[in-house]
RODO-2510 file (C-alpha; in nm, 4 decimals, decimal comma):
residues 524
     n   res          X          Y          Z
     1     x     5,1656     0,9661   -11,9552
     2     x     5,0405     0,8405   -12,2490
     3     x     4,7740     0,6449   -12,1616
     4     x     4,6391     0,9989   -11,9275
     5     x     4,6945     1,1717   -12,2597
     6     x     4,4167     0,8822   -12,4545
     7     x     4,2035     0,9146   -12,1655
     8     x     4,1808     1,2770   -12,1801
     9     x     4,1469     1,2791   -12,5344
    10     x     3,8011     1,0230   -12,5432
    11     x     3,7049     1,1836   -12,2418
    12     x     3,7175     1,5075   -12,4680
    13     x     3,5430     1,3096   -12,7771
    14     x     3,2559     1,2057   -12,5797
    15     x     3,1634     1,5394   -12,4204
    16     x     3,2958     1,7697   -12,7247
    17     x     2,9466     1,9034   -12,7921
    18     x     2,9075     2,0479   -12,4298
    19     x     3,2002     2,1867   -12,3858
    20     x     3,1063     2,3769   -12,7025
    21     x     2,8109     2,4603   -12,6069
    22     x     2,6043     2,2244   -12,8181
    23     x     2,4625     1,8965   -12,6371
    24     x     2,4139     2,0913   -12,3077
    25     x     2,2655     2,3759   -12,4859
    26     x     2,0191     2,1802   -12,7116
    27     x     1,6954     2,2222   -12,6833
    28     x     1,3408     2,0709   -12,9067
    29     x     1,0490     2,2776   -12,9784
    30     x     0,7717     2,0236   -13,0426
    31     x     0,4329     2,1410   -13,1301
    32     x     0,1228     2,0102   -13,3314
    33     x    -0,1116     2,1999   -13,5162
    34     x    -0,3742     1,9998   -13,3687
    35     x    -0,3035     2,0701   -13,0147
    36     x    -0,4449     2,3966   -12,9045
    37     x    -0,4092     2,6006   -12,5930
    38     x    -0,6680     2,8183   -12,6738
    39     x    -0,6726     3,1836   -12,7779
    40     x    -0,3643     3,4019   -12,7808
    41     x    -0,3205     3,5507   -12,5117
    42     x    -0,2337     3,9275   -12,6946
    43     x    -0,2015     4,1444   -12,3686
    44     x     0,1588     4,2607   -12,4771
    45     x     0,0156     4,4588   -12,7340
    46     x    -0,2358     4,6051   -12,5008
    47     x    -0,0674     4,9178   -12,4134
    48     x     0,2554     5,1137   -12,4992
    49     x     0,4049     5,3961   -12,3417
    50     x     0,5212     5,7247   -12,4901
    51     x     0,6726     6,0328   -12,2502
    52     x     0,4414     6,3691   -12,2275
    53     x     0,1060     6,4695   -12,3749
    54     x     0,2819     6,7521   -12,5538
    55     x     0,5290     6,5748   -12,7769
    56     x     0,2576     6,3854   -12,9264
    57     x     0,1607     6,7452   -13,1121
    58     x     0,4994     6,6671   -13,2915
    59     x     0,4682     6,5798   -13,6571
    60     x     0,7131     6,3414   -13,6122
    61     x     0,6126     6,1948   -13,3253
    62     x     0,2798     6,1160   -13,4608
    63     x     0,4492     5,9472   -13,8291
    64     x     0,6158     5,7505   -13,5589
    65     x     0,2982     5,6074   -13,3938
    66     x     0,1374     5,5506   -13,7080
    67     x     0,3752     5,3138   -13,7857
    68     x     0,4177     5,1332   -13,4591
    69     x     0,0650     5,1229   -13,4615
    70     x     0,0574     4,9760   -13,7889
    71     x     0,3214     4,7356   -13,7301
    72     x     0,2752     4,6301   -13,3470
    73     x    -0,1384     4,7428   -13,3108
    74     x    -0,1107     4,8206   -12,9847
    75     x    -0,4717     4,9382   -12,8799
    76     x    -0,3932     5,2197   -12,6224
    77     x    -0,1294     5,4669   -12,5379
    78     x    -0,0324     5,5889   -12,1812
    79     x     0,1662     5,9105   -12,1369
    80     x     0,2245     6,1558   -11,8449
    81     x     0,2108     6,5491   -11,8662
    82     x    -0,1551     6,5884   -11,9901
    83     x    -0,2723     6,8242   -11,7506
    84     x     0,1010     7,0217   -11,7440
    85     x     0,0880     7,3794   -11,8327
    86     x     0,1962     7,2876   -12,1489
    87     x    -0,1247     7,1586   -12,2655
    88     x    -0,2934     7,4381   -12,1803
    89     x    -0,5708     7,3131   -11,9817
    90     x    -0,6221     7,5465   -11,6724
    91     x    -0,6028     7,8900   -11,5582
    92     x    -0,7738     8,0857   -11,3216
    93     x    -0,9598     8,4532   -11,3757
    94     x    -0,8601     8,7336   -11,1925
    95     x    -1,1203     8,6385   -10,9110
    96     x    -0,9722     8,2640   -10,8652
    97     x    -1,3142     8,1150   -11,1339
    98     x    -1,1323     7,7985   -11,3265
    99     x    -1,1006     7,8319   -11,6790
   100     x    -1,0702     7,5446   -11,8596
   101     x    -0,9644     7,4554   -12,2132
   102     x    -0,9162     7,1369   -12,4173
   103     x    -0,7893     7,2368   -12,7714
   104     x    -0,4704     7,0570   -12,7737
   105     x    -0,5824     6,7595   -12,5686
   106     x    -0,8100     6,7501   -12,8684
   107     x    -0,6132     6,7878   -13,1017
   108     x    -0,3865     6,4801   -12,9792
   109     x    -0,6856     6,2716   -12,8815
   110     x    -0,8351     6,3076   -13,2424
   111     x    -0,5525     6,2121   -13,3976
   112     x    -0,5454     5,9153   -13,1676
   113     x    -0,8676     5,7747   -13,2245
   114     x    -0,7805     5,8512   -13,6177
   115     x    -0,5526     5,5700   -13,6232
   116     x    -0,7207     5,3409   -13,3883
   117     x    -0,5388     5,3707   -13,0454
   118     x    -0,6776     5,4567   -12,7712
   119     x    -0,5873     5,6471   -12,4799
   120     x    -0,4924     5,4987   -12,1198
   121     x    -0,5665     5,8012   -11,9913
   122     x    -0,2941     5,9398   -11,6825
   123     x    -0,4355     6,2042   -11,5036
   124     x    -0,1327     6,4531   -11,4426
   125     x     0,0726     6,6459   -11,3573
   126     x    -0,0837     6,9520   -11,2112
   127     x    -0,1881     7,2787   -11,3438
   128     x     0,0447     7,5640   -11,2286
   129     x    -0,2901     7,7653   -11,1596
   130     x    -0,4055     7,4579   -10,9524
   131     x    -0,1215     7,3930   -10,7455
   132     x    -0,0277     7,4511   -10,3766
   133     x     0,3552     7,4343   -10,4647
   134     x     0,6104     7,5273   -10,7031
   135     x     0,8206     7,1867   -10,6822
   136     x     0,8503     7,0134   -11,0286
   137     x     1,0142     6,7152   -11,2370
   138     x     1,1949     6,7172   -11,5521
   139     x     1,3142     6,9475   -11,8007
   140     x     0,9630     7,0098   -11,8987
   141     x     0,8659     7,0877   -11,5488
   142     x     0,5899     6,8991   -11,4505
   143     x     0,3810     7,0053   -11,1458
   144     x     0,3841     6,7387   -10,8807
   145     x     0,2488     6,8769   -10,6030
   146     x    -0,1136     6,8605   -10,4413
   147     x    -0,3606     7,0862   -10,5449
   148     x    -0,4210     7,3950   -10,3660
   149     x    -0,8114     7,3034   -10,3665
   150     x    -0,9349     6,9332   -10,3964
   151     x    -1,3021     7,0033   -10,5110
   152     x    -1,0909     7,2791   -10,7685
   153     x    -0,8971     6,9269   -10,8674
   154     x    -1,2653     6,7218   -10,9034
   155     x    -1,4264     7,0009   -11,0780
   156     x    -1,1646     7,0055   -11,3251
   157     x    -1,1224     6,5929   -11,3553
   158     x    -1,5055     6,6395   -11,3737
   159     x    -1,4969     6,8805   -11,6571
   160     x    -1,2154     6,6735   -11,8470
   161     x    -1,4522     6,3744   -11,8605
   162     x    -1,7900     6,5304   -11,9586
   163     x    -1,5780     6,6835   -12,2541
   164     x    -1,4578     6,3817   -12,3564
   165     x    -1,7786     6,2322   -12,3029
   166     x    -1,9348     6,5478   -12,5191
   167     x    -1,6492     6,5043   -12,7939
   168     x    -1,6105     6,1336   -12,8535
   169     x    -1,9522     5,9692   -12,6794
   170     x    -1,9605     5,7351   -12,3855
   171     x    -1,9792     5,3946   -12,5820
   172     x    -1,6207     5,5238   -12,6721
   173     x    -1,5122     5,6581   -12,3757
   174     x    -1,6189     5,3341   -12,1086
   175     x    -1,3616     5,1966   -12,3189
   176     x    -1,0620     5,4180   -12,1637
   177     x    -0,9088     5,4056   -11,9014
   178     x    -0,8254     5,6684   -11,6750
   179     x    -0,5391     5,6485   -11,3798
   180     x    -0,4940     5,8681   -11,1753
   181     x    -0,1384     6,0582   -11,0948
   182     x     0,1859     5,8888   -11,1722
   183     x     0,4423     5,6973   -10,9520
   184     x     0,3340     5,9272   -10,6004
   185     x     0,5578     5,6899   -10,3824
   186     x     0,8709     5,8547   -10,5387
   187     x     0,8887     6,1695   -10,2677
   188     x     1,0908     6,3660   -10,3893
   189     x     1,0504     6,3214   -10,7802
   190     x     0,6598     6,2730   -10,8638
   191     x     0,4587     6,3845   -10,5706
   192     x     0,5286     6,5867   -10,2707
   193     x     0,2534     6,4767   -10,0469
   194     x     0,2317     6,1588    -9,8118
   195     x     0,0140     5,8720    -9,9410
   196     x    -0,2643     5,9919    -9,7654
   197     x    -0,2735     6,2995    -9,9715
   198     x    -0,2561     6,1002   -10,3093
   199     x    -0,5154     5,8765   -10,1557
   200     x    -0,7404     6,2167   -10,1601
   201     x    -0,6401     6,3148   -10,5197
   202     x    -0,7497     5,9674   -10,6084
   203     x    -1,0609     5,9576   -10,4722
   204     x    -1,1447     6,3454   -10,5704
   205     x    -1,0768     6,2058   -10,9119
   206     x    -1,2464     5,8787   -10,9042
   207     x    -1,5436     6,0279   -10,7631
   208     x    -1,5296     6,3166   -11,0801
   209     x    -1,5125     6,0511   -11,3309
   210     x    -1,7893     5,8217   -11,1601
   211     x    -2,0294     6,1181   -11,1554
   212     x    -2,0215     6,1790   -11,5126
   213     x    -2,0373     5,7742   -11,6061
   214     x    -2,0320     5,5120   -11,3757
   215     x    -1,9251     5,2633   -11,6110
   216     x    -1,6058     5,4774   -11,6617
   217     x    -1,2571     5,2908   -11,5460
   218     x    -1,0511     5,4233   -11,3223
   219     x    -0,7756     5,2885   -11,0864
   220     x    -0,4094     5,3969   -10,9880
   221     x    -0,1961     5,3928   -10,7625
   222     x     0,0663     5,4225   -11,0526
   223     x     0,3151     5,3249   -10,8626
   224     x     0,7106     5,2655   -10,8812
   225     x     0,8089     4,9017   -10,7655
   226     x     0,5185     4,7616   -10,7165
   227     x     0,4237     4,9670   -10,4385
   228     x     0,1510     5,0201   -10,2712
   229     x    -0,1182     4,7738   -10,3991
   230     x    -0,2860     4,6354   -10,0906
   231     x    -0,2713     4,9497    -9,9200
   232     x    -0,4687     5,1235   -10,2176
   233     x    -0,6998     4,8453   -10,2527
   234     x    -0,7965     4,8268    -9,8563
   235     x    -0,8080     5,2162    -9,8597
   236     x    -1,0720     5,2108   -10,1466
   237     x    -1,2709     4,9425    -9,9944
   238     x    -1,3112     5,0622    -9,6102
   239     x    -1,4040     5,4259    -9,7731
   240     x    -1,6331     5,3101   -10,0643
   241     x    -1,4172     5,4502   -10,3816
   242     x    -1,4443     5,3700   -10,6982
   243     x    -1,1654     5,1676   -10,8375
   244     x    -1,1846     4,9229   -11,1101
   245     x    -0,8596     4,8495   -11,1991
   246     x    -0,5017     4,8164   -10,9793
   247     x    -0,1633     5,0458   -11,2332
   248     x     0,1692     4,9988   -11,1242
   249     x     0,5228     4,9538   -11,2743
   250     x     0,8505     4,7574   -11,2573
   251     x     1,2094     4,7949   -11,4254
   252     x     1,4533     4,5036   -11,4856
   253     x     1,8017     4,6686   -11,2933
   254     x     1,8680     4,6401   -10,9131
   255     x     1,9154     4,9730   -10,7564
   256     x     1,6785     5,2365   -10,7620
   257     x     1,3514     5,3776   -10,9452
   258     x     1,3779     5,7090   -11,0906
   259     x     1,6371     5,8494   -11,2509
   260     x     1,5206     6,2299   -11,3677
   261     x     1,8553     6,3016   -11,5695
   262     x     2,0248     6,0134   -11,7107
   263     x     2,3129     6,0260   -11,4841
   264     x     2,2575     5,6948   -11,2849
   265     x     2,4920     5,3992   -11,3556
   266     x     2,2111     5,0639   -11,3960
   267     x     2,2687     4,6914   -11,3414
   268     x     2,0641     4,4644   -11,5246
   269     x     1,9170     4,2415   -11,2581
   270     x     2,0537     3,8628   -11,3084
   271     x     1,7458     3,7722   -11,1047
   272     x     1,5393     3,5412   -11,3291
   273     x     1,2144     3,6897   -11,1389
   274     x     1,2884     4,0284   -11,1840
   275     x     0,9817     4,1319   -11,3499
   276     x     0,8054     3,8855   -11,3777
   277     x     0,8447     3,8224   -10,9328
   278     x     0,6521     4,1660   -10,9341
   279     x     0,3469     4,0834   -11,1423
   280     x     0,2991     3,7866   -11,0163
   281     x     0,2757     3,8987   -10,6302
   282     x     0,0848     4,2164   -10,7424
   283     x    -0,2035     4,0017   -10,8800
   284     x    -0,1672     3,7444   -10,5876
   285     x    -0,2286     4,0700   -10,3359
   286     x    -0,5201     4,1179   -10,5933
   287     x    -0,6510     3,7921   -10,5079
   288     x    -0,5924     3,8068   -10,1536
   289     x    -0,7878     4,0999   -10,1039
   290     x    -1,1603     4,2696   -10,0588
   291     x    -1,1618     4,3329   -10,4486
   292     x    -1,0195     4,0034   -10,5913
   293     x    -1,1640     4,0626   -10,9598
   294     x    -0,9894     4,3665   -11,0127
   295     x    -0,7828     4,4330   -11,3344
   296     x    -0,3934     4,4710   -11,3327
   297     x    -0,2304     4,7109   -11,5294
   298     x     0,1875     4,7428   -11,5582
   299     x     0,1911     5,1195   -11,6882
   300     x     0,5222     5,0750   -11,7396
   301     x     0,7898     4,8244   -11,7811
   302     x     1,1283     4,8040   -11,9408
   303     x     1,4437     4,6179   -11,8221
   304     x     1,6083     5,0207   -11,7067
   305     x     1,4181     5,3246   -11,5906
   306     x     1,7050     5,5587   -11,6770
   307     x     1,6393     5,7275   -12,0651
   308     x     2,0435     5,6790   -12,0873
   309     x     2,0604     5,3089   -12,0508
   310     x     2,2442     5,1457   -12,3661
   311     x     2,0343     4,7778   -12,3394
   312     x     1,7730     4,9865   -12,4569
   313     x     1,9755     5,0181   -12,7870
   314     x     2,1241     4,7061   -12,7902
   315     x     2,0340     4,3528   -12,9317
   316     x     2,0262     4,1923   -12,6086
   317     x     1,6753     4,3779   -12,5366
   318     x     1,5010     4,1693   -12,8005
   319     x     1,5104     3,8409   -12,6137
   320     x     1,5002     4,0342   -12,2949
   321     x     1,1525     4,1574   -12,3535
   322     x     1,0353     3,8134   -12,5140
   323     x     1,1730     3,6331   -12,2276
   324     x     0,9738     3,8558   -11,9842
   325     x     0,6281     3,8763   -12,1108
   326     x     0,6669     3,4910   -12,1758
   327     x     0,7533     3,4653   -11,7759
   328     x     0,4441     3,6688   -11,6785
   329     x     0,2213     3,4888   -11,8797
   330     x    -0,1616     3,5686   -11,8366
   331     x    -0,1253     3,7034   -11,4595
   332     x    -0,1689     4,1161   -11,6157
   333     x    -0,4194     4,2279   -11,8628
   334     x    -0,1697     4,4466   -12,0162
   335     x     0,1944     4,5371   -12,0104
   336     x     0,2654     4,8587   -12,1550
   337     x     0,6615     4,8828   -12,2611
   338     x     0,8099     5,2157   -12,1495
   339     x     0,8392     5,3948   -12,4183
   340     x     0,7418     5,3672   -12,8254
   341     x     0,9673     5,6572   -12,9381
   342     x     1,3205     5,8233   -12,8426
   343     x     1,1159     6,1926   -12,9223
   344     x     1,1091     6,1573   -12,5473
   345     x     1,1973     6,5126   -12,3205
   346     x     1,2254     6,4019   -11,9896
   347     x     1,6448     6,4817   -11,9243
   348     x     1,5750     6,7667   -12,2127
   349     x     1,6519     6,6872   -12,6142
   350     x     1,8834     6,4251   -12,6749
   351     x     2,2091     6,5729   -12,8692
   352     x     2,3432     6,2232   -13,0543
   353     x     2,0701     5,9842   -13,2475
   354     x     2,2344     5,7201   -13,0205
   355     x     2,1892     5,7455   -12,6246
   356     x     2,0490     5,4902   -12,4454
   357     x     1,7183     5,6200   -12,4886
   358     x     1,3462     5,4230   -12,3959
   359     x     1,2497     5,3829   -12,7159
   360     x     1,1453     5,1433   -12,9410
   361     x     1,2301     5,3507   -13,2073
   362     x     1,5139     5,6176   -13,2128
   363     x     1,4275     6,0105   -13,2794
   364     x     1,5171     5,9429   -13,6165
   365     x     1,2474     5,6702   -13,6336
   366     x     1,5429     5,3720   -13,6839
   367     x     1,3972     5,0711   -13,5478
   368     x     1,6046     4,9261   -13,2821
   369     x     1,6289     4,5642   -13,2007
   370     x     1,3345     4,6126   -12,9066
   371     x     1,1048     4,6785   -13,1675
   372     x     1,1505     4,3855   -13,3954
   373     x     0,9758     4,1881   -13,0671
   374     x     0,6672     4,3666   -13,1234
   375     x     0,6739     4,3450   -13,4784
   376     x     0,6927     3,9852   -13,4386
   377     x     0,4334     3,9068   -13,1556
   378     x     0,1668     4,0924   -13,3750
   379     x     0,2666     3,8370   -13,6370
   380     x     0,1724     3,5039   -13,4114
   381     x    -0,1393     3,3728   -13,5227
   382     x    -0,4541     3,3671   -13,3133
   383     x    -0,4262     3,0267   -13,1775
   384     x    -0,1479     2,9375   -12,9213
   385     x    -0,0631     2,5573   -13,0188
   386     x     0,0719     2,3508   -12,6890
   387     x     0,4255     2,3973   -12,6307
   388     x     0,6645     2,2978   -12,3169
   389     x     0,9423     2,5223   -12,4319
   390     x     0,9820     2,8318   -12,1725
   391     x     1,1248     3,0658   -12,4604
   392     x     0,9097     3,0106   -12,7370
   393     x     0,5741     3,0763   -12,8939
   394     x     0,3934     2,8353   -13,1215
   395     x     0,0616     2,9680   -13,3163
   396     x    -0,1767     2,9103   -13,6304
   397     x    -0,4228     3,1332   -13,7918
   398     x    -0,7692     3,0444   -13,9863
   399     x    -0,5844     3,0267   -14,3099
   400     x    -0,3497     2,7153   -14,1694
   401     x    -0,0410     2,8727   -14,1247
   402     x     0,1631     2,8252   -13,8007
   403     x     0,4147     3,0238   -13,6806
   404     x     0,6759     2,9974   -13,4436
   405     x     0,8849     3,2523   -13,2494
   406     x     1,1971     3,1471   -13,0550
   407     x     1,4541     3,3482   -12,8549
   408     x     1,7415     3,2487   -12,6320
   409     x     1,7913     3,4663   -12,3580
   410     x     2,1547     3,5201   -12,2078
   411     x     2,2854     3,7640   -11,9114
   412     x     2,6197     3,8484   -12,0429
   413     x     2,6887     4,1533   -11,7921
   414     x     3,0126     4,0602   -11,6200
   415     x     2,9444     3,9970   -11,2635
   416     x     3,2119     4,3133   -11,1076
   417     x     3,2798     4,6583   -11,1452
   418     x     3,0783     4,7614   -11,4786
   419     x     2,7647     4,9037   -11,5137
   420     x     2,5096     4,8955   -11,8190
   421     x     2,6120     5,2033   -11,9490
   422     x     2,9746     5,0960   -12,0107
   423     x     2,9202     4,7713   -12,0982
   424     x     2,5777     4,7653   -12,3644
   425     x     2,7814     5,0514   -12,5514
   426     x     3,0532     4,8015   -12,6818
   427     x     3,0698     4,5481   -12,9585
   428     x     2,9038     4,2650   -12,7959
   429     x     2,9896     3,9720   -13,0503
   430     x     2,7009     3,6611   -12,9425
   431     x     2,8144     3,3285   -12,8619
   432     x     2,7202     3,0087   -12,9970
   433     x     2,4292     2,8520   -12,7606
   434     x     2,4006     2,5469   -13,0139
   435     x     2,1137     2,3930   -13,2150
   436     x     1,7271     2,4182   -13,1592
   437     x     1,5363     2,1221   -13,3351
   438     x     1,2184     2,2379   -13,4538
   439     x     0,9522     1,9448   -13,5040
   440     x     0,5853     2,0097   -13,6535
   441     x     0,3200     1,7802   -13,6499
   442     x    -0,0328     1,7396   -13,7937
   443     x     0,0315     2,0291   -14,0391
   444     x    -0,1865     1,9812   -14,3760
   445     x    -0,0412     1,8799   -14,6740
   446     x     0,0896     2,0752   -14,9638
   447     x     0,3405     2,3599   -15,0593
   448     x     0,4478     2,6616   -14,8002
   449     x     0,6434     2,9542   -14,8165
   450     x     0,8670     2,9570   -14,5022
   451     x     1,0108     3,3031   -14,4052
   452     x     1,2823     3,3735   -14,1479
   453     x     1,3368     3,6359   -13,9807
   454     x     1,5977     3,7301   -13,7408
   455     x     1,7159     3,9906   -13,5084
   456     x     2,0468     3,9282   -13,2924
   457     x     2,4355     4,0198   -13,3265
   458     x     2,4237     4,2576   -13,6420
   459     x     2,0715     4,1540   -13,7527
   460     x     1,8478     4,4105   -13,7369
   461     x     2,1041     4,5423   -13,4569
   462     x     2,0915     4,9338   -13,5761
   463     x     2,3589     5,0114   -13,2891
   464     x     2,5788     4,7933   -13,4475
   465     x     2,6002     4,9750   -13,8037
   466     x     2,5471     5,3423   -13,5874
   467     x     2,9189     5,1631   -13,4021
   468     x     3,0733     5,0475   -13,6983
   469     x     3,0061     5,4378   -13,8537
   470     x     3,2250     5,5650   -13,5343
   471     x     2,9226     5,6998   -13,3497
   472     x     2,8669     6,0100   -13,5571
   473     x     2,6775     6,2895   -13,2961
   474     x     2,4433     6,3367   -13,5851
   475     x     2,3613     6,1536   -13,8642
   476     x     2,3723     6,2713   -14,2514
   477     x     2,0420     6,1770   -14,4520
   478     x     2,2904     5,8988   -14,6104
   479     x     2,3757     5,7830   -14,3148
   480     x     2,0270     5,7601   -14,1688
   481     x     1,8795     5,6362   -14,5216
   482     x     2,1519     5,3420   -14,4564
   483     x     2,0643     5,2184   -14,1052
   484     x     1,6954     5,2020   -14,1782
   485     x     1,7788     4,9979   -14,5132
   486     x     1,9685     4,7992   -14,2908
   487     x     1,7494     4,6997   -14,0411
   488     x     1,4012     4,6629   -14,2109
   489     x     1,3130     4,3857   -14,0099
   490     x     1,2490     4,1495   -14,3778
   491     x     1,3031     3,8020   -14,3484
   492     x     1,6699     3,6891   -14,4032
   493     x     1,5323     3,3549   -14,5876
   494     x     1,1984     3,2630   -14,7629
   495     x     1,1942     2,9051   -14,8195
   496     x     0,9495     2,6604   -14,9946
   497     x     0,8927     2,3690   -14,8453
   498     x     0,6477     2,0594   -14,9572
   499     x     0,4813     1,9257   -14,6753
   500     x     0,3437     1,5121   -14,7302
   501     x     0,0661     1,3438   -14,5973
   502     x     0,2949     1,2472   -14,2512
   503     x     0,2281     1,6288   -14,1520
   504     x     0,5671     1,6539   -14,0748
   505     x     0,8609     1,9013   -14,0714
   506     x     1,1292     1,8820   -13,9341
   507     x     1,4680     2,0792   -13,8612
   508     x     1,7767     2,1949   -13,6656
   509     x     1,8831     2,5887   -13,6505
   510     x     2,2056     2,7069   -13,5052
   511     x     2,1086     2,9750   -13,2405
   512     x     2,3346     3,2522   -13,0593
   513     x     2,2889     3,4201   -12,7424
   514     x     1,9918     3,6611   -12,7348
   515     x     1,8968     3,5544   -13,0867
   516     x     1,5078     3,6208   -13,2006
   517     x     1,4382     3,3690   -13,4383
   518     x     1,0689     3,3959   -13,6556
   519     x     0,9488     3,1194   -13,8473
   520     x     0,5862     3,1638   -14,0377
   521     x     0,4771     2,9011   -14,2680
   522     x     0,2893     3,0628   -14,5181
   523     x     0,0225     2,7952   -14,6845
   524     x     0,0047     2,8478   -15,0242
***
């Protein structure tokens, strides 16, 4: 008995860091400054969503964008609901004549441009005047049925793009994009017609925006899951339309695509290909077809489609996104994360500051852990060093800094009976995953500043302090003023280190599950 018990016990000695978690979890991030990839690759930062046309009229949906544009830079914004009665963009005389009228598409679009962001333009939903149905979508009742007359539906796509042209000049405006409809597979929810109808809204449109520019973009199909790539492509080849770019979209749970109220129970997928397996095979059917060179756009992407889904608000969607658009690598040109802001109508106004919503930022404008992965991509330098690590980034900038962003990335959903909603809600305390040594080379001698920053398990976690407050259904100034303070995304450590003429540095740093980790040495 003994001797079992002094087996046992150097049996346990010799494996004592995996069963913690520590040898098995190790991992080395090994880069030199000398070894380039190449350029950045800064598609992640291409696009980002945000939910209709008229919510960007909002005062404080615009502060919002200001600063995620400051912050992240993404260059354009994609939203639906810009032709929705709402807008104000069509209406018919008492003899049937279109009248047409752009004043607060302008007055979005201007304030746009004024902060550098560009629109992805998504043509939709449709006019009430213009329609040949009365079926809608969302509280804010968005059109989605076919037109009543397609050349009423070019003339007005037509008139759209000459104004723009007329407003903001076409050396601007062949910079847009412009898709056309939004997810039309979804029958019911975002189009009542067969494909073959949307396949005539697209090319009334195409043909519209064409005839005004032909070095205008447009593409489509928009689609949910994927859907409908080759048949789009193959239908705008064998009929000679326009199409210079493939949009469609994917969400990281297993069941389902649309989810109009927030009243659908998600699972996060545990499939390591689940977004990234759908980019990937949309570009391959890219490839494999008539138009090989065309551009792919994901619209929208997020790891739920339902605007009640708590991973949005939790710190477990840092690492998800980092993990994801590190999986897809250069296969899209952009990836456009659905959606910047909570200030988001679809199920109607949110009544708690708290709910699951899209956003990367809640109505309030508190920056949830999703955002803090944006904020740190736009800080990776311009130069991607070499690096074999699958959950990392390693860059450098002219000025010699390098910096380093690291994540681990950890399905904790247990495998029966709960759903995101009950379980993302909770107090999710992170496990140890162990150490990740960190070795430099080549870097140039002399003094740095090395800042850390981190976002995981009550680090820049905002649901964490709104939980530990007893989810309050609104939120006094104090209370706000506190969570922001909170969760400024400033770096938990500034360090100075002296770097000799060996180039080195070297280190270990104890990592949890779905930590973010941000290293950026600062050359002085």
């Amino acid at each position: 008995m003994r001797k079992n018990l002094l087996i046992l016990i150097v049996l346990c000695c010799l494996n004592h860091v995996s069963m913690f978690g520590q040898v098995a979890n190790n991992r080395i991030i090994k880069v030199n400054y000398n070894d380039v990839n190449g350029k950045m690759n800064t598609m992640f930062k291409e696009c980002i969503g945000a939910g209709r046309a008229n919510e960007g009229l909002r005062a404080d949906w615009q502060q919002q964008l200001a600063l995620v544009k400051k912050e992240c830079d993404f260059k354009y914004i994609r939203m639906h609901g810009l032709l929705t009665d709402d807008m104000a963009v069509y209406r018919e005389d008492s003899k049937g004549n279109p009248e047409y009228n752009y004043q607060y598409i302008d007055a979005l679009y201007d304030f746009l441009l004024s902060i550098k962001i560009k629109p992805f333009v998504e043509l939709g939903f449709m006019p009430n005047a213009l329609a040949s149905g009365s079926a809608t979508i969302f509280w804010w009742k968005g059109n989605v049925t076919p037109p009543k007359d397609y050349n009423k539906w070019g003339d007005l796509i037509k008139n759209l793009t000459q104004h723009f042209t007329e407003r903001y000049g076409a050396e601007e405006v062949k910079t847009w994009y412009f898709e056309v409809w939004n997810e039309p597979n979804l029958t019911p929810g975002f189009w009542t017609g067969k494909q073959a109808e949307y396949f005539k809204l697209y090319e009334f449109a195409a043909k519209a925006i064409k005839s005004v520019n032909p070095t205008y973009k447009v593409g489509g199909p928009a689609t949910a899951g994927a859907g409908w790539v080759p048949e789009t492509i193959d239908f705008c080849t064998k009929n000679n339309v326009p199409i210079d770019f493939i949009s469609t979209h994917t969400y990281g749970v297993n069941q389902g695509y649309l989810d109009e109220y927030g009243s659908t129970g998600t699972v996060l997928s545990k499939d390591e290909s689940s977004i990234s397996g759908d980019v990937i095979n949309s570009r391959k059917q890219i490839t494999n077809s008539a138009k090989p060179n065309l551009e792919l756009h994901y619209t929208e992407w997020s790891s739920s489609y339902t605007p009640a889904d708590a991973i949005h608000d939790s710190y477990h969607s840092a690492a998800y996104i980092l993990q994801k658009l590190k999986q897809v690598g250069n296969t899209p040109n952009s990836m456009s994360y659905w959606v910047f802001t909570d200030i988001f109508e679809e199920p109607g106004p949110r009544f708690t500051p708290f709910h699951g919503g899209f956003g990367l930022l809640n109505t309030q404008g508190i920056k949830k852990p999703a955002y803090f992965s944006y904020y740190l991509m736009n800080k990776l330098g311009e130069i991607e060093l070499k690096n074999t690590d699958t959950s990392s980034w390693a860059t450098k900038n002219a000025k010699g800094d390098v910096q380093l962003l690291f994540w681990n990335s950890t399905y904790t959903l247990p495998e029966k009976d709960v759903n995101n909603q009950a379980y993302y809600i909770k107090d999710l305390p992170s496990k140890s995953k162990g150490e990740v040594k960190i070795e430099v080379e080549g870097l140039q001698k002399g003094k740095y500043n090395l800042e850390i920053y981190k976002v995981g398990y009550k680090v820049n976690d905002a649901y964490a302090d709104y939980l530990a407050m007893g989810k309050p259904s609104q939120l006094t100034l104090e209370q706000e003023k506190s969570i922001k303070k909170n969760n400024n995304g400033e770096p938990i450590a500034i360090e100075k280190i002296s770097i000799d003429g060996t180039g080195k540095y070297s280190r270990s740093y104890k990592i949890n599950e779905n930590d973010v980790v941000f290293f950026n040495f600062i050359k002085q």
